[in-house]
N, CA, C and O atoms as CSV, one atom per row, in Angstrom:
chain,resi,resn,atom,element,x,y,z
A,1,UNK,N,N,-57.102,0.127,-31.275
A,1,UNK,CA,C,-56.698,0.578,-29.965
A,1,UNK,C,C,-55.246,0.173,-29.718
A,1,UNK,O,O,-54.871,-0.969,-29.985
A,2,UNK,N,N,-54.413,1.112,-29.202
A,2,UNK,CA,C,-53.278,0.699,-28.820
A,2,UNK,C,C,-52.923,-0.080,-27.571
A,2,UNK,O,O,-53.752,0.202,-26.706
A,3,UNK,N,N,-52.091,-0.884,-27.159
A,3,UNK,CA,C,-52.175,-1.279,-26.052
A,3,UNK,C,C,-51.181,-0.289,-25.609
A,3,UNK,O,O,-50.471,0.505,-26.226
A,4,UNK,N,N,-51.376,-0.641,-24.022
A,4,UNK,CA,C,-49.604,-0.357,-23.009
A,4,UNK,C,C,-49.455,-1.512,-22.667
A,4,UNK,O,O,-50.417,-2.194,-22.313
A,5,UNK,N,N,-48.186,-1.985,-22.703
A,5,UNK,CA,C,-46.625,-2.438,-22.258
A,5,UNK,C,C,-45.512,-2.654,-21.760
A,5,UNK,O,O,-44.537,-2.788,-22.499
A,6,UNK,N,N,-45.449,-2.701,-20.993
A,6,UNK,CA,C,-44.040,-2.189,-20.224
A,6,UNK,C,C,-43.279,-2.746,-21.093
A,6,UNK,O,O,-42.726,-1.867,-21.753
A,7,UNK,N,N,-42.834,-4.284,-21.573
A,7,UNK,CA,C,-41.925,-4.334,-22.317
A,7,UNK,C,C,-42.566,-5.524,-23.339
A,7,UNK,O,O,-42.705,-6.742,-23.226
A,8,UNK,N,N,-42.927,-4.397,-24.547
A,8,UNK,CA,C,-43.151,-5.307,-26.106
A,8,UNK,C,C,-42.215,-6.061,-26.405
A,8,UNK,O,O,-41.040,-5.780,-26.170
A,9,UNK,N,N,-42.791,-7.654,-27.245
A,9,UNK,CA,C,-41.514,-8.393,-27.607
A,9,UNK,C,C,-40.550,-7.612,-28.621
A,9,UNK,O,O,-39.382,-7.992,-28.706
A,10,UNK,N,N,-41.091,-6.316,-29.550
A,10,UNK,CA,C,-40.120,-5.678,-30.012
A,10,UNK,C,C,-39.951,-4.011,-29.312
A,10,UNK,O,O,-39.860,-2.928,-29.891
A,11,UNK,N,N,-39.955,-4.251,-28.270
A,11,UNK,CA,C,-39.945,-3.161,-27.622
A,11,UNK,C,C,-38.682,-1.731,-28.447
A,11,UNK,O,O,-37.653,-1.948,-29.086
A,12,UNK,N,N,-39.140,-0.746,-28.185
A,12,UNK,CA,C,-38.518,0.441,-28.803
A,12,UNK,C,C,-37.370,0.557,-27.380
A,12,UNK,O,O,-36.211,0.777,-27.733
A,13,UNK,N,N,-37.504,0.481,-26.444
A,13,UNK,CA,C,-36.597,1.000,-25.480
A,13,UNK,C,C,-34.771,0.503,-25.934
A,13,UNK,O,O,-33.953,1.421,-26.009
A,14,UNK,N,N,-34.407,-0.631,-26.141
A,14,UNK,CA,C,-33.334,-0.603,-26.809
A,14,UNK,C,C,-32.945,0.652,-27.724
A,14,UNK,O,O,-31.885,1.205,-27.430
A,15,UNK,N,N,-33.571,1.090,-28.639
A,15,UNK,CA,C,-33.410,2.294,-29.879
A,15,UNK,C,C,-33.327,3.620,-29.217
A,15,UNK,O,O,-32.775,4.578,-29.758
A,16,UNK,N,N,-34.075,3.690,-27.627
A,16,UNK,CA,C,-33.889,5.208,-27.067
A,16,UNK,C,C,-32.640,5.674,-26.527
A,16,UNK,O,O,-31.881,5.330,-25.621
A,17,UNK,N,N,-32.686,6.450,-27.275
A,17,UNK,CA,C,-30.754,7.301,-26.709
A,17,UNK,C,C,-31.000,7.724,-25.685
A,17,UNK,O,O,-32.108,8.233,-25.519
A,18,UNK,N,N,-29.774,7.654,-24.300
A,18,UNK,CA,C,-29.853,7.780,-23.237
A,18,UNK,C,C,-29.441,9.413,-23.446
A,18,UNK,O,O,-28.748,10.001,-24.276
A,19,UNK,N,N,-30.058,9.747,-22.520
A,19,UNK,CA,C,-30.088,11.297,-21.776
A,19,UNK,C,C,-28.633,11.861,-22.852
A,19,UNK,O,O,-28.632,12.774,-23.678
A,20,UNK,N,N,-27.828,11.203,-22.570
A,20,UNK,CA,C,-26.659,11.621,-22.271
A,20,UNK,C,C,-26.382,11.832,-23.915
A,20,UNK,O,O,-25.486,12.665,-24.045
A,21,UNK,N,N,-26.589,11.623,-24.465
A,21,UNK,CA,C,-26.508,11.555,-26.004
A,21,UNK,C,C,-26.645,12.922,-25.992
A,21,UNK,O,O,-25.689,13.651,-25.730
A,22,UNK,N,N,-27.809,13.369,-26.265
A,22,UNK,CA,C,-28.222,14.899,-26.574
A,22,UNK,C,C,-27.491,15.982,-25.553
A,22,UNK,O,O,-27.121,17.134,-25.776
A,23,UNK,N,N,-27.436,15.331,-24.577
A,23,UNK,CA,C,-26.123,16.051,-23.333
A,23,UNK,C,C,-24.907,16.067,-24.206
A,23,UNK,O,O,-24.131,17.023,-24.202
A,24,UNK,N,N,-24.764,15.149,-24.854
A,24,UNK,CA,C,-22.945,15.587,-25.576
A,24,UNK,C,C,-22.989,15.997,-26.639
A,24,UNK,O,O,-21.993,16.257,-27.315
A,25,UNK,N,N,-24.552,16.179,-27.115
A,25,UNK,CA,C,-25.175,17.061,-28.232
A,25,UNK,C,C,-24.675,16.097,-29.158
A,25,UNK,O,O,-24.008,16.719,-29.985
A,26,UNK,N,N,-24.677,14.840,-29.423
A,26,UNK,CA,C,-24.239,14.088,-30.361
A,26,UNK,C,C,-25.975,13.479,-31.204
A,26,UNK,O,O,-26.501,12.383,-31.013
A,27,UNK,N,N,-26.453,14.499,-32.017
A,27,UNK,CA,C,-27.772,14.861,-32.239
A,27,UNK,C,C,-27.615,13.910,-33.348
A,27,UNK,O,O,-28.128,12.898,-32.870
A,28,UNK,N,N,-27.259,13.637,-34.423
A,28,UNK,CA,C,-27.487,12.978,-35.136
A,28,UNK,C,C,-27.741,11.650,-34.399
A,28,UNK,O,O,-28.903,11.242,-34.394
A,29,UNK,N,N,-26.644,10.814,-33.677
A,29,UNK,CA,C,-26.896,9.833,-33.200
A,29,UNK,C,C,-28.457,9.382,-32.148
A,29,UNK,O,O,-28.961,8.268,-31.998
A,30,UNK,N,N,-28.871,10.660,-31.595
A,30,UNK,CA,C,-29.974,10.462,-31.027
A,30,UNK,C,C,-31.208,11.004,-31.875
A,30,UNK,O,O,-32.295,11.148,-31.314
A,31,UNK,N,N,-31.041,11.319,-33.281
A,31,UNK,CA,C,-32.326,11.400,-33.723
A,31,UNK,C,C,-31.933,9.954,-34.656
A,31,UNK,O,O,-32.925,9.239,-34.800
A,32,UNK,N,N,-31.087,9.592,-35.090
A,32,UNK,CA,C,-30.919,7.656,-35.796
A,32,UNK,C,C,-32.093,7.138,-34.603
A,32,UNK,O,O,-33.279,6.902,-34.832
A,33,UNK,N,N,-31.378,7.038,-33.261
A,33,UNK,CA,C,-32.007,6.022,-32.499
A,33,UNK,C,C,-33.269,6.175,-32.419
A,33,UNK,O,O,-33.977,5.199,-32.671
A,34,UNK,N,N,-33.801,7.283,-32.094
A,34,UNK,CA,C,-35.188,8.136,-32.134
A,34,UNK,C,C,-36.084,7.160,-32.716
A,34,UNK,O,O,-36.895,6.393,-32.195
A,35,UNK,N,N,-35.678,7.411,-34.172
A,35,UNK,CA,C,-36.251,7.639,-34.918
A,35,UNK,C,C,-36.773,6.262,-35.042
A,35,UNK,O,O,-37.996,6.174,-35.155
A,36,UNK,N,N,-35.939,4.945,-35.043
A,36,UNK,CA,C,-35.785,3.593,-34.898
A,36,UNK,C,C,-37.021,3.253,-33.659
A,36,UNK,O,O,-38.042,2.566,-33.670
A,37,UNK,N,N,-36.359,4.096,-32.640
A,37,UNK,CA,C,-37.784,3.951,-31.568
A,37,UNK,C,C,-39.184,4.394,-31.608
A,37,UNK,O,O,-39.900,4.169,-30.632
A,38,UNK,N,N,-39.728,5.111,-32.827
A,38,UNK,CA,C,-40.369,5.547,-33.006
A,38,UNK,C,C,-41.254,4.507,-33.932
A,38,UNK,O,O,-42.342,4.123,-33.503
A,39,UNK,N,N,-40.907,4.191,-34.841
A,39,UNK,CA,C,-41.119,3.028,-35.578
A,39,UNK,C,C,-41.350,1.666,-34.969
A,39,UNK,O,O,-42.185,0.858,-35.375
A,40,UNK,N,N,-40.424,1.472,-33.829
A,40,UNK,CA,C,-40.551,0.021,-33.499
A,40,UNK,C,C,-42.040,0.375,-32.494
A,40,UNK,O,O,-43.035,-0.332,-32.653
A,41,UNK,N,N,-42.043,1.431,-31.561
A,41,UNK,CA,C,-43.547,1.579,-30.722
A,41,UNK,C,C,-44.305,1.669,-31.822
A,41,UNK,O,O,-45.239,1.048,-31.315
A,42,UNK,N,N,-44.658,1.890,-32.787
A,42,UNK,CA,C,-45.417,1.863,-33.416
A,42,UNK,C,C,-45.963,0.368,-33.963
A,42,UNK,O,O,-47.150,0.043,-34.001
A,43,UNK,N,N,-45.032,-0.316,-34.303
A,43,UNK,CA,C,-45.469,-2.031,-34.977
A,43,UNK,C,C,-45.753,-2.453,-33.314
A,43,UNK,O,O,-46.828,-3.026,-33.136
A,44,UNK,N,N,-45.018,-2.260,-32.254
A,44,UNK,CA,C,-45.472,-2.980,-31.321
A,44,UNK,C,C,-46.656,-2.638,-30.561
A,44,UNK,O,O,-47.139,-3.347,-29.678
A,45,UNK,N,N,-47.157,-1.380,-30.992
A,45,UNK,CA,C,-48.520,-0.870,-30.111
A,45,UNK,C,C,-48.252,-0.691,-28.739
A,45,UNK,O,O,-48.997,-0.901,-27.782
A,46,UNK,N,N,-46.804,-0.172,-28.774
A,46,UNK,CA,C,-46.831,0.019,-27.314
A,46,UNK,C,C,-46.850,1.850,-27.160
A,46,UNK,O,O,-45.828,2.479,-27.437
A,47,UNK,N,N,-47.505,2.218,-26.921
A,47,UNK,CA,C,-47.855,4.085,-26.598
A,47,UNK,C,C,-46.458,4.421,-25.233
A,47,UNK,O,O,-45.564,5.264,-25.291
A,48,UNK,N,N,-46.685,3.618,-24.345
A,48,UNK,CA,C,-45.625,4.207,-23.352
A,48,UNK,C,C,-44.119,4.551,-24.096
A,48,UNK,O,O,-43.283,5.454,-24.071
A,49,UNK,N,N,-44.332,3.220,-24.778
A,49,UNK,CA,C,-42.510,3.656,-25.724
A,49,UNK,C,C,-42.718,4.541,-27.090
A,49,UNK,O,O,-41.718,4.602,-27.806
A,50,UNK,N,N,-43.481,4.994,-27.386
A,50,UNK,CA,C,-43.798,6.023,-28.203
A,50,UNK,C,C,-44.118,7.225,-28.043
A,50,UNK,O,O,-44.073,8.134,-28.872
A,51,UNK,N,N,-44.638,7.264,-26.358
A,51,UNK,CA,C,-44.731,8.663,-25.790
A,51,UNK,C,C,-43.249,9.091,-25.618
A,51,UNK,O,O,-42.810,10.209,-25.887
A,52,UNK,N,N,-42.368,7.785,-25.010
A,52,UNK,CA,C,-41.118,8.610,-24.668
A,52,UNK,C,C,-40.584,8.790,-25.746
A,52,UNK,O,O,-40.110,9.913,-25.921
A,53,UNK,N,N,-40.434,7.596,-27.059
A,53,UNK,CA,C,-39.856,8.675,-28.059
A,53,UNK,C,C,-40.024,9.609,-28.583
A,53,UNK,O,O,-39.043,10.233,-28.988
A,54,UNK,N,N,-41.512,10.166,-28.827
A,54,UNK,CA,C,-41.871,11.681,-28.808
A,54,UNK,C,C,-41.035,13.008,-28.429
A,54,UNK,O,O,-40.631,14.079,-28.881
A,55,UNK,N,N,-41.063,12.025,-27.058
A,55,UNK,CA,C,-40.760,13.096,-25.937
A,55,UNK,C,C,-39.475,13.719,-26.354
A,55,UNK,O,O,-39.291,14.933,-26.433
A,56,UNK,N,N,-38.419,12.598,-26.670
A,56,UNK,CA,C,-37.085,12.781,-27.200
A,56,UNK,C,C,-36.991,13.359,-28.164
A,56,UNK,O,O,-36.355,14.400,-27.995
A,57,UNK,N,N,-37.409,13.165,-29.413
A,57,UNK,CA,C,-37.230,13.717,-30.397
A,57,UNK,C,C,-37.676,15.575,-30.690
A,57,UNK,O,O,-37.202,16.420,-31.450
A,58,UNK,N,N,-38.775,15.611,-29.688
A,58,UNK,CA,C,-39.178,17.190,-30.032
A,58,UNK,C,C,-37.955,17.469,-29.044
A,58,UNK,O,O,-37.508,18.567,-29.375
A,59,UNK,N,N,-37.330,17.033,-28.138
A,59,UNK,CA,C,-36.152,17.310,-27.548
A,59,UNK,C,C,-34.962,17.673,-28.365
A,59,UNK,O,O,-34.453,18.790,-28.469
A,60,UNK,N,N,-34.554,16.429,-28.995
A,60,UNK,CA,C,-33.684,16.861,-30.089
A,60,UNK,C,C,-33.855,18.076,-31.280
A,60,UNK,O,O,-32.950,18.763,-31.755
A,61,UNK,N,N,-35.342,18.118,-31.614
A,61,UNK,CA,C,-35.618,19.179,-32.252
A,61,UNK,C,C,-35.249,20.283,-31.787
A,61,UNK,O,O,-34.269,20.828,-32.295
A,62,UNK,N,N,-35.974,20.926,-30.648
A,62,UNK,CA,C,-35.339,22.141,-29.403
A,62,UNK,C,C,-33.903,22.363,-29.881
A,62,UNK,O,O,-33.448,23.283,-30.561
A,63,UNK,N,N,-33.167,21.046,-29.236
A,63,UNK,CA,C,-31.603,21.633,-29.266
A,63,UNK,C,C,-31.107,21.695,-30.275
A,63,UNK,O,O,-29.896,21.913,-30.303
A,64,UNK,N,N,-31.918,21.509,-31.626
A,64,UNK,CA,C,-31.249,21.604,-33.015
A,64,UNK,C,C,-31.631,22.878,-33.570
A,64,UNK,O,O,-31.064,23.460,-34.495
A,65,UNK,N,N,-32.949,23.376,-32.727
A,65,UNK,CA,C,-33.359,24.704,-32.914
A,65,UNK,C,C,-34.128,24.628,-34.597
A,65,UNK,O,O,-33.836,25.293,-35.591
A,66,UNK,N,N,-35.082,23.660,-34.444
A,66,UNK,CA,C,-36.232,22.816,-35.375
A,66,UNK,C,C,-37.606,23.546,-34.721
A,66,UNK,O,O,-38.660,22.934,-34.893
A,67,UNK,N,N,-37.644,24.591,-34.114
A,67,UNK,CA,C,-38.929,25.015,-33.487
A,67,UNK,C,C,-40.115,24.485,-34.036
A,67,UNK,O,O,-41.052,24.330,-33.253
A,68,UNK,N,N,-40.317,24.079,-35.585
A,68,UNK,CA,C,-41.519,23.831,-35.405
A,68,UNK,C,C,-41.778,22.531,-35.617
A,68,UNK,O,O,-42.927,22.134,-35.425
A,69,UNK,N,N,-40.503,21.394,-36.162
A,69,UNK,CA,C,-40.745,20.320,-35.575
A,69,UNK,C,C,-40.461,19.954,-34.035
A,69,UNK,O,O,-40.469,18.781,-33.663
A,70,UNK,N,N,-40.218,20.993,-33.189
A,70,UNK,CA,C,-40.380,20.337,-31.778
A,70,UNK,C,C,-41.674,20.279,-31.581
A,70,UNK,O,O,-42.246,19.335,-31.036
A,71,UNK,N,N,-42.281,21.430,-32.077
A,71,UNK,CA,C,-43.884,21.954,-31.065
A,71,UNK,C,C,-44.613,20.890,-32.051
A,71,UNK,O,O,-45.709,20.502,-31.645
A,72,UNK,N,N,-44.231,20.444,-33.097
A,72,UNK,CA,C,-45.202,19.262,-33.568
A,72,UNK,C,C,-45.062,18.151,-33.057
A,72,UNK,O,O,-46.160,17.601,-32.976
A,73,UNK,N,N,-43.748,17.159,-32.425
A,73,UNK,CA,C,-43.717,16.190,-31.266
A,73,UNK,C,C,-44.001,16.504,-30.339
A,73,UNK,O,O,-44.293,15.656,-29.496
A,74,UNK,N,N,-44.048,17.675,-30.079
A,74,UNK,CA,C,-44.161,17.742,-28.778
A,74,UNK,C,C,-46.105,17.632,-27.781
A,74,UNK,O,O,-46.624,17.364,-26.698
A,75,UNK,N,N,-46.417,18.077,-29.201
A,75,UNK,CA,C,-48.006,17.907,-29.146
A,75,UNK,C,C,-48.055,16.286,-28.990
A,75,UNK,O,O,-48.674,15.736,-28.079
A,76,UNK,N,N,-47.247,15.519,-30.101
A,76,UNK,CA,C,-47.900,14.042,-30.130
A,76,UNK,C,C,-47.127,13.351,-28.740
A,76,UNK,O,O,-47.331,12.222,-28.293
A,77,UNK,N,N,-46.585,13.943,-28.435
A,77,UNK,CA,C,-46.244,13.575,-27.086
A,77,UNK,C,C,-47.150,13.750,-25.953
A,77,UNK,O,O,-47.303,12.723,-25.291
A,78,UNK,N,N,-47.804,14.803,-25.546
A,78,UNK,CA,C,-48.489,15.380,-24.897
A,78,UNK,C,C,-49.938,14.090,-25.168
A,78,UNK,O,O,-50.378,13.343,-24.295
A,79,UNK,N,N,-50.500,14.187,-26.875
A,79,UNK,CA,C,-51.162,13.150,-26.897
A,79,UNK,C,C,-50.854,11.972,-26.273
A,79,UNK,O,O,-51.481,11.651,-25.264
A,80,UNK,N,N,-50.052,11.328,-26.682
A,80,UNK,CA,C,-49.472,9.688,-26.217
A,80,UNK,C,C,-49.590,9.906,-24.812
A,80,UNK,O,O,-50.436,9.141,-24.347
A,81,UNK,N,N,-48.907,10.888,-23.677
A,81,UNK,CA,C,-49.256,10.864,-22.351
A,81,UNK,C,C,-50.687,10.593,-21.892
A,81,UNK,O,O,-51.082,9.768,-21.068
A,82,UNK,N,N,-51.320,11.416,-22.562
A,82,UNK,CA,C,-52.917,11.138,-22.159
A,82,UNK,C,C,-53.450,10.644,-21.912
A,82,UNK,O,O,-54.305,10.606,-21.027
A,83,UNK,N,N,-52.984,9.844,-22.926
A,83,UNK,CA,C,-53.755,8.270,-23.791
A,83,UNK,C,C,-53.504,7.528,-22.951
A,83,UNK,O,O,-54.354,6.770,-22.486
A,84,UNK,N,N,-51.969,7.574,-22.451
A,84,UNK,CA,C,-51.695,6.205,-21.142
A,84,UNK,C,C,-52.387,6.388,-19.891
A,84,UNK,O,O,-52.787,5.484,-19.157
A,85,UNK,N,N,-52.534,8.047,-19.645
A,85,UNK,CA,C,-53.438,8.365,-17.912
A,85,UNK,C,C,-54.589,8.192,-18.423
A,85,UNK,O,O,-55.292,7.935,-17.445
A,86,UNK,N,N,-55.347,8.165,-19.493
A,86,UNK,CA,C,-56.263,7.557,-19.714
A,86,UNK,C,C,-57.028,6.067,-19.410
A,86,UNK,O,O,-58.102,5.705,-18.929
A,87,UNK,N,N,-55.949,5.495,-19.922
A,87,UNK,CA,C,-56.034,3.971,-20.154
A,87,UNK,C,C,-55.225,3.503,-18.873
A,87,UNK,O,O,-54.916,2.322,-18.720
A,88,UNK,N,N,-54.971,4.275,-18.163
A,88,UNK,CA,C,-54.667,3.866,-16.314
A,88,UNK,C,C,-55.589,4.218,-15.658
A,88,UNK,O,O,-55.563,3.803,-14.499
A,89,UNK,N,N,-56.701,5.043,-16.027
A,89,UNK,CA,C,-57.881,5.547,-14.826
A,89,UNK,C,C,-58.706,4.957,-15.428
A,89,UNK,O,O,-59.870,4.941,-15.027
């Protein structure tokens, strides 16, 4: 079972590229960080910071025009949300 977290001792939120990254379309740099955040929610079992990196990355996919790796984060995103309104009700 995964837990939620607000902030794991190795929390992924450091590794998430701010908005603004993919705003200056500086895509490589926000799929590095991504990707880093993706990995670290994962050893830390934290789902909230793994939903949002999801979230980001099928983002970055979109604007890289990766259609079908977006719609594949974008599903495990959709999962990871669940999972947390789940495990809040």
């Amino acid at each position: 079972m995964i837990e939620t977290t607000p902030w794991p001792v190795a929390s992924a939120r450091p590794w998430l590229p701010p908005a603004e990254t993919l705003d200056l379309k500086d895509y490589p740099k926000a799929k590095e960080h991504t990707e880093k955040g993706i990995i670290l929610s994962k050893e830390s079992k934290s789902i909230g910071d793994l939903k949002s990196s999801y979230e980001i990355i099928s983002d970055y996919y979109n604007a890289t025009n990766n259609y079908p790796k977006a719609l594949e984060f974008y599903k495990l995103y959709i999962s990871a949300r669940d999972s947390v309104f789940n495990e809040e009700n």
